[in-house]
C-alpha positions in Angstrom: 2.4 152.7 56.5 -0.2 153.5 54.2 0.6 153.2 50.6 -2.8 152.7 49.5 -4.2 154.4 46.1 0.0 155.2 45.4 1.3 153.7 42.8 4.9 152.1 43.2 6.3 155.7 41.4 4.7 157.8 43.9 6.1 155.9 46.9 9.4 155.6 45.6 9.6 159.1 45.0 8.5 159.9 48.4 10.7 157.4 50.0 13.6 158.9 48.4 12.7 161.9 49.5 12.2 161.5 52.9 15.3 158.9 53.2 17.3 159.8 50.4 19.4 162.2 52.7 20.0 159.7 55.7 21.1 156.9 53.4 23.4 158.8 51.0 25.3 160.6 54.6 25.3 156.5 56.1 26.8 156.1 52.9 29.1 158.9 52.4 30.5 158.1 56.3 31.0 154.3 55.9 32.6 154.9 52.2 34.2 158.1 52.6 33.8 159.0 48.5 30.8 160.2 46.1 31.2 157.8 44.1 31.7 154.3 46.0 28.2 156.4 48.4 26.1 156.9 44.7 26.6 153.0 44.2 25.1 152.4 47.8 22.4 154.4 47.4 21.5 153.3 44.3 21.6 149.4 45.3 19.5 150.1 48.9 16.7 152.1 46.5 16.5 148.9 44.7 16.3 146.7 46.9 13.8 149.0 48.9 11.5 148.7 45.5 11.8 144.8 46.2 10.5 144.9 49.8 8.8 148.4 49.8 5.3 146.5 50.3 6.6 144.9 53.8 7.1 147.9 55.9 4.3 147.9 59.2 5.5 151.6 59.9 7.8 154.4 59.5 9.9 153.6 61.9 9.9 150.1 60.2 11.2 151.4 57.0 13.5 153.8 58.1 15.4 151.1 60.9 15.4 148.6 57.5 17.0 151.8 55.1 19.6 152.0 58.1 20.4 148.6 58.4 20.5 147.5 54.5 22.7 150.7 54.1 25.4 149.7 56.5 25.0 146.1 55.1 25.5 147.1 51.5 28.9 149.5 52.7 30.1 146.3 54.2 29.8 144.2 51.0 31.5 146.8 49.1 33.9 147.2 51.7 34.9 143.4 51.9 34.8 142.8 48.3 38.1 141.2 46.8 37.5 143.9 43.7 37.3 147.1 46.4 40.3 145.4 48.5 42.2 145.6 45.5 41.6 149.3 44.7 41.5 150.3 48.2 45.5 149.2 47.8 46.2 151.0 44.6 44.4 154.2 46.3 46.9 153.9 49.5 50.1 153.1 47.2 49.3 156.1 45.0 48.6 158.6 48.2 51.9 157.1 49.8 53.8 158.6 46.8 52.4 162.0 47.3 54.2 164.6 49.1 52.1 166.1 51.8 51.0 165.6 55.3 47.7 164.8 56.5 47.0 165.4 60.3 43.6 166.4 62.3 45.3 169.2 63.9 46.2 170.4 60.8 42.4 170.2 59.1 41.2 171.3 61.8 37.9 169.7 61.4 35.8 167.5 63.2 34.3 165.6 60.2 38.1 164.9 59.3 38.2 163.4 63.1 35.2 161.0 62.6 36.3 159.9 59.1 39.5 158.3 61.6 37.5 156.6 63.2 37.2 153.0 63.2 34.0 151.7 61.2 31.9 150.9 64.4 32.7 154.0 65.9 31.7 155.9 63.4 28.5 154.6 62.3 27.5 155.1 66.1 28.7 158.7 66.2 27.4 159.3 62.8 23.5 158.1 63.8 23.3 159.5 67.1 24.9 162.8 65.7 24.0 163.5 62.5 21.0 161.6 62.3 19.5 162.4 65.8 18.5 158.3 66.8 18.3 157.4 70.2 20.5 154.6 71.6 17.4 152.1 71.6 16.9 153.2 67.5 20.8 152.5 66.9 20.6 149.0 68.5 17.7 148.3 67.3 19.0 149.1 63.7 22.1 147.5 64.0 21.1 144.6 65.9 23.0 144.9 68.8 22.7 145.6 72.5 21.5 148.8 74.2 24.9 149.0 76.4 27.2 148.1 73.4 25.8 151.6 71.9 26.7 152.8 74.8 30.2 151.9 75.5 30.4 152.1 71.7 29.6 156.1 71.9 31.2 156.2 74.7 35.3 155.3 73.6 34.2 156.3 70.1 34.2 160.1 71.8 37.0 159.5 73.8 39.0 159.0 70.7 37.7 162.2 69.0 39.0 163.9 72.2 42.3 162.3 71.5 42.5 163.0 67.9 41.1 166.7 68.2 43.1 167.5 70.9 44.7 170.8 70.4 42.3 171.9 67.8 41.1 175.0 67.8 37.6 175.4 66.0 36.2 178.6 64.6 32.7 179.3 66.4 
């Protein structure tokens, strides 16, 4: 990567710009709310300015924006404070009246958001942001054929839950 003659301002802005994006959707998919996904992306841009002078190449840096991402969602995710309001969320949507089905949304991002964590993530990089099965592995440090079978049962479940859909083309 060459950062030469940039000063730190310059190639945080352009990181930002050119992952910005990728990290906040990660985010958004792995969190499902603006909020919870602003927190992530604030806490992988700092922790990108801590390391920013480490990357050998693109590719480098945008494997380690992946990975950090997903690793940050986790933390939140697992955190006794986020367990606790997670539970207050699921109380408060059990008291409301209303029913909330796939078939009835109708929508596709609706189906992913079911998904299990590790199914998503896989559907959501080789999807949305267009990595090939070596990239995903590669950024979340598993085995080619694990993407695979990942993708793979992670698409047979969509079928499942969007069975019956009809979608507007």
């Amino acid at each position: 990567m060459d950062n030469k003659g940039k000063t730190l301002e310059e190639c945080f802005d352009a990181a930002i710009k050119k992952y910005g994006d990728m990290v906040y959707r990660i985010a958004m998919n792995q969190m499902k709310n603006g909020s919870d996904a602003d927190d992530v992306f604030q806490e992988v841009f700092i922790k990108w300015l801590q390391h920013y002078d480490k990357f050998q190449s693109n590719e480098h840096e945008k494997a380690w924006l992946i990975r950090v991402t997903i690793n940050q969602c986790k933390s939140i995710l697992k955190s006794s404070w986020y367990s606790k309001t997670d539970e207050m969320k699921e109380e408060l949507e059990n008291t409301l009246v209303y029913t909330d089905t796939v078939q009835e949304e109708g929508s596709l991002s609706e189906a992913v958001n079911k998904l299990p964590e590790k199914y998503r993530i896989v559907i959501h990089l080789f999807y949305y942001e267009e990595l090939s099965i070596l990239q995903i592995s590669q950024a979340l440090n598993e085995k080619e054929s694990t993407i695979r079978t990942q993708l793979t049962r992670a698409r047979r479940k969509l079928k499942q839950l969007l069975k019956g859909v009809e979608f507007d083309v």
